[in-house]
N, C-alpha and C positions, 0 to 999 in steps of 0.2 A: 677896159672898154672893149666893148665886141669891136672885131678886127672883119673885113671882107675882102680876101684874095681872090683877084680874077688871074687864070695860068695860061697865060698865052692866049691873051682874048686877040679876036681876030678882024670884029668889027669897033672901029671907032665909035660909034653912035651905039653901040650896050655899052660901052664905060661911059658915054655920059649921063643915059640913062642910068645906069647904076650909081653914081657920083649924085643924081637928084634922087634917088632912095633914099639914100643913106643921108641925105637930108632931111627929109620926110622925117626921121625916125632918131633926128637929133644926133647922128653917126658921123665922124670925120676920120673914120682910119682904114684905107682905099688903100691895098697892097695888090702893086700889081707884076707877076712873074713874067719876066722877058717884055716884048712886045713894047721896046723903047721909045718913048716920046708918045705914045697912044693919047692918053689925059690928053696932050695939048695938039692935038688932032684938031681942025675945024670942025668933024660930023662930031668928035663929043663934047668940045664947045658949046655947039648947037645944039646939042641935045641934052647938054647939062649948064643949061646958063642960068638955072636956077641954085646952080650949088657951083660958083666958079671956085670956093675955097678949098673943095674935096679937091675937085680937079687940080688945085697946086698945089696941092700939100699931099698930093699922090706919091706912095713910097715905089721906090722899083727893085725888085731883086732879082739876080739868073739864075737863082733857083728856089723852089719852091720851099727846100730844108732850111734855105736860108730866112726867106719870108716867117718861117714858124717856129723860129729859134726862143724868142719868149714868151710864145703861146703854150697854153696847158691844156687844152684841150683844142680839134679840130676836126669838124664835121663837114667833109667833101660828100659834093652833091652828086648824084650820078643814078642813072636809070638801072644797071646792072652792077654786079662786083666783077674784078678784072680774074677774081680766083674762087673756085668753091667752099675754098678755107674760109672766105672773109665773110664776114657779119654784113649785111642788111637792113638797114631798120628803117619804116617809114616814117616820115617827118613829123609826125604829130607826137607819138609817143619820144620821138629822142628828143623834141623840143621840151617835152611836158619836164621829161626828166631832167632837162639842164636848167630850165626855171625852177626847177626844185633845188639844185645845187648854188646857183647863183653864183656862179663862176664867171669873172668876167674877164679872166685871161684866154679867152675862146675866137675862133678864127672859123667863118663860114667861107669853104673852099670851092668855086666853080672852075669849071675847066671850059678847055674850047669850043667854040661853036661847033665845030667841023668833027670834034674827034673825041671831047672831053676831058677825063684827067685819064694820064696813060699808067699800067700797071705799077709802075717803081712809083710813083706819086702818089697812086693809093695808099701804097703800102707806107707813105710817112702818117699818117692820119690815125687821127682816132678813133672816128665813128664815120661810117660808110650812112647817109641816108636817102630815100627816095621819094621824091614826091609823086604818089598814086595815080597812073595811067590808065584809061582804058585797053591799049595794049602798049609789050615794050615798043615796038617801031614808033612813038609818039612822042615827043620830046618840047618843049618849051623854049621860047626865045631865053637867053641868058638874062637880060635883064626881068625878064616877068619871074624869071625862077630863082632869080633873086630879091624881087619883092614879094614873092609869096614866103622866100624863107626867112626874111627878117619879120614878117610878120607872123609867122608859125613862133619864133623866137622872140619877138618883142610886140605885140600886137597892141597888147596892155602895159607897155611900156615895160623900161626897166626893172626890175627885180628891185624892190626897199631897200634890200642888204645886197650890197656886190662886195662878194666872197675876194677882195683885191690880192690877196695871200694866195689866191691861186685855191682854195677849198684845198688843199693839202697835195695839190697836184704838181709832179714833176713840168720842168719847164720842156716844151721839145727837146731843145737842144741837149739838155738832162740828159734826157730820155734817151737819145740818137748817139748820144756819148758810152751809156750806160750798154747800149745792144751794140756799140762797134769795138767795145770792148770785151764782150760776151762772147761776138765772133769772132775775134783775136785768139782768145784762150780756146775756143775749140779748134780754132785753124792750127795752135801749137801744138794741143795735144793729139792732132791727128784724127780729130771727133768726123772729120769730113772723108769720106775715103767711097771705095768699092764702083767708082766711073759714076756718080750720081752727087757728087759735091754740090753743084747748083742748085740740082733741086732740092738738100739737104739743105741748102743754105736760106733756101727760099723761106720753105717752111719753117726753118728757125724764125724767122723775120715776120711768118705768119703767125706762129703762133703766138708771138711778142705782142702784137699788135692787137690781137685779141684778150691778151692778158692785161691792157691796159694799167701798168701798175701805179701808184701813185709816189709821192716822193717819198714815202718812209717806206716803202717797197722798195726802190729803186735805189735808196742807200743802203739797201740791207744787201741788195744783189751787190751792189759796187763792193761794198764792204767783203762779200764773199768772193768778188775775183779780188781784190787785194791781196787776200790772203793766199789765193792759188798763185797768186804773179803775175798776175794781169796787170796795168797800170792804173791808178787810180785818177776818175775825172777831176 
């Protein structure tokens, strides 16, 4: 089932507002990153009395990796990328393409009011997308820009076939396993070096992220750090 993480939401009344979407759209799986006890806040109470079941059956993680640990794919919303490496796509065509895949282990990620999702959070994700502005300074209430993306993504409902096997995709956590083993075996062999580590490391992490591999990709990588010494997930 599609999954919707809010990361450190900041007003009460968008989580309940978002809690009555994802009613709207038949949805009950409401993850929400830090911002403890928010759900059972009076404004989103009030504001989500239409869907008092999301609202208690709201999951809470203190961090976002941990939020997207059996998700296989995941599409944070955001008006800019945090890095010039990272991919961009606007909401129509990334929707188009994941209704093509019918992947239902997928998480739409928003970030906070005030600030959004911050660079290292990006960087857990799989598709960076945007919903088209007249300029960047313009931005949307969290909740409406999350009812426009569950209906870019579910407008006409569910997908016939949900791909529940994950369409052959690594789980995150796979995933996060698979690249913090990858940066093991370079930190050993010394791959990191000459006063620019970080940002070497960065861009390991960029380019990963762009390489979106799937699970028979990401056993063939493990399988090749095993074999170097790396630990196997």
């Amino acid at each position: 089932m599609l999954s919707v993480i809010l990361v450190g939401p900041e007003q009460a009344a968008n989580v309940g507002f978002t809690a009555r979407t994802l009613a709207c759209y038949g949805l009950s799986d409401l993850r929400i990153v830090g911002s403890p006890g928010i759900a059972a806040d009076g404004a989103a109470r009030k504001t989500g009395k239409a869907a008092p079941t999301v609202l208690d059956s709201a999951a809470y993680f203190a961090s976002l990796e941990a939020a997207l640990a059996d998700r296989t794919c995941a599409y944070g919303f955001t008006r800019r990328t945090r890095d010039p490496a990272q991919r961009l796509d606007d909401l129509a065509p990334a929707a188009a393409a994941w209704r093509a895949s019918a992947d239902s282990a997928t998480a739409l990620v928003f970030g906070r009011e005030s600030q959004g999702l911050f660079r290292e959070e990006s960087l857990l994700l799989t598709h960076l997308v945007r919903i088209p502005m007249p300029a960047e300074t313009l931005s949307l209430n969290l909740s409406h820009a999350v009812a426009i993306g569950l209906y870019a993504f579910l407008g006409e409902g569910a997908p016939a076939e949900w791909d529940i096997g994950g369409n052959g995709l690594a789980s995150r956590r796979e995933d996060a396993e698979t690249l913090s083993h990858l940066m093991a075996r370079l930190e050993a062999a010394g791959f990191f070096k000459g006063g620019k580590e970080e940002a070497q490391r960065e861009y390991v992490r960029l380019l990963w992220q762009r390489l979106r591999p799937d699970r028979k990709e990401v056993d063939f990588i493990a399988g090749i750090l095993k074999s170097l010494g790396a630990p196997a997930r």
